[in-house]
N, C-alpha and C positions, 0 to 999 in steps of 0.2 A: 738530647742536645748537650753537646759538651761546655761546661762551664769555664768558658776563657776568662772569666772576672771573678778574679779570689778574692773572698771575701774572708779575713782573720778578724777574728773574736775571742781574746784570751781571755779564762776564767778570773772571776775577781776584778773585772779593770771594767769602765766604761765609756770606752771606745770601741771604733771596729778600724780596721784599717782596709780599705780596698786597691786592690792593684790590678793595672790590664797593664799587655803589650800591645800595643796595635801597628797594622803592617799602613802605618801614614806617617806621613814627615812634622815634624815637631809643631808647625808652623798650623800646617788646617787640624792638626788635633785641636789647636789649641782653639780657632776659630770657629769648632763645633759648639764650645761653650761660652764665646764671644758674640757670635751673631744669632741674632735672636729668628731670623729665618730659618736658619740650618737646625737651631737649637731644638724650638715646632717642631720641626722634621724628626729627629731620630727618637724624641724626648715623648713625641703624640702630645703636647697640650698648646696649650696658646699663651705667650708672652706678650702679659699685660704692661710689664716695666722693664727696663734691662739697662740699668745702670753703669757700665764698666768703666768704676776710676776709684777712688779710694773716699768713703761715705757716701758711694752710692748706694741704689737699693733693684731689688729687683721684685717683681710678683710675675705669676703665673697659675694659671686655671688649668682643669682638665673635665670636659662636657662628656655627657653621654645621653643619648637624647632629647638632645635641648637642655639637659639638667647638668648644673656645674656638680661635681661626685668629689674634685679636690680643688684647693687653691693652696698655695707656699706665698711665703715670702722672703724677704730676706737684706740684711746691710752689708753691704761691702766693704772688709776692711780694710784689704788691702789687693792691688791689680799689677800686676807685675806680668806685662805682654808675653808670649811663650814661655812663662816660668814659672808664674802662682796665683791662686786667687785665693784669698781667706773671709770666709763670708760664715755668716749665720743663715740658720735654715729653720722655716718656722711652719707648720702645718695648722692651717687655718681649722679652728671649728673641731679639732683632736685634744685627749687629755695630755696630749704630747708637749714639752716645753721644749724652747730653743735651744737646738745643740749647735755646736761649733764645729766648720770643714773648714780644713787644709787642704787645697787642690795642689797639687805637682806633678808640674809638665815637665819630662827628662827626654829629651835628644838619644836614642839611641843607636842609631843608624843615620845615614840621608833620606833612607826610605821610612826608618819605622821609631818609635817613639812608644811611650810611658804614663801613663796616670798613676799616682797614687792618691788616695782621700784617706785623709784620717780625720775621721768623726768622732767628738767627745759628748756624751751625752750629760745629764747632770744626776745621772743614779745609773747604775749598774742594771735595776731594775728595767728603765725604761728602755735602755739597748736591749735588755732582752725583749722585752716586749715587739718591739721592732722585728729581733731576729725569728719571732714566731710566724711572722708575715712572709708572705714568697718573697722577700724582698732580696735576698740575692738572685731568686733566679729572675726578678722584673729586674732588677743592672745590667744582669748579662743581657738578657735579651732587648736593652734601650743601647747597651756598647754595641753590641754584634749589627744593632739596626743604625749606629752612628758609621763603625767600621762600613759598611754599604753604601749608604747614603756620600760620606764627606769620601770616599775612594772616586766616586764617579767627579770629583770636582780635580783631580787630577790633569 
C-alpha cells in the first residue's frame, strides 16, 4: 500500500511533521476532524468528548472486545474553522507525556486540500519511541479510510 501520508522526522529534533494531500475540498477535510460522527468513522474509536472552541477538550477510547485497548485526551487551544486547530494530545495509562499538535488546513484546489501536523514531543527520545510503532503506516491507513468515508459525503 502506498503511503500517501509523509511522515518527516529529522535527526536530532523532537518533532515529526505530517503532510497528506487529499482529493476533498477544504471545508469536509476539515469537518472530518470537527464532527465527532465522521471522526468514529475513519479514526475506528468512540468519541467520548469533542470539544471544538478554544479551552475545550476532547477524549476518546478504542474497544476491542468489549476491552478499552486505548484512550487519548486532550485541550484545545486554539479552533480556527477550515484553518487550525492546536491541541495537546495525551495517551492514557502510556509512559508517554503530553506532546503538542499543530493541525493545518490549506485550500488547495476547489476540489482538493492539505493537512499538515506538526507534533512536538518533550524528548527526542520519546518521538522516537513513537516512531518504532507502525505508526505511520496506522495515519496512512486512518487518512486513506478518512479520504473514503468523508468523499462519499460529497
Amino acid at each position: 500500500m502506498e503511503q500517501l501520508t509523509k511522515v518527516n522526522a529529522e535527526d536530532g529534533k523532537q518533532e515529526i511533521v505530517i503532510t497528506r494531500e487529499f482529493d476533498l475540498p477544504l471545508e469536509l477535510l476539515f469537518k472530518a476532524y470537527e464532527e465527532p460522527e465522521l471522526f468514529e468513522q475513519w479514526m475506528g474509536t468512540k468519541v467520548l468528548k469533542m470539544e471544538n472552541k478554544k479551552h475545550g477538550s476532547y477524549a476518546f477510547e478504542t474497544s476491542y472486545n468489549g476491552n478499552v485497548v486505548f484512550r487519548a485526551n486532550g485541550t484545545i487551544h486554539e479552533f480556527v474553522p477550515n484553518q487550525k486547530i492546536t491541541r495537546t494530545f495525551e495517551m492514557e495509562n502510556t509512559a508517554f507525556p503530553v506532546q503538542l499538535e499543530y493541525l493545518e488546513f490549506e485550500k488547495l484546489t476547489d476540489e482538493t486540500s492539505k493537512l499538515t501536523m506538526h507534533i512536538v514531543f518533550k524528548s527526542i527520545e520519546f518521538r522516537n519511541q513513537l516512531l518504532q510503532m507502525p505508526f505511520a503506516q496506522g495515519i496512512n491507513m486512518a487518512h486513506n479510510k478518512l479520504q473514503e468515508i468523508v468523499n462519499k459525503l460529497r
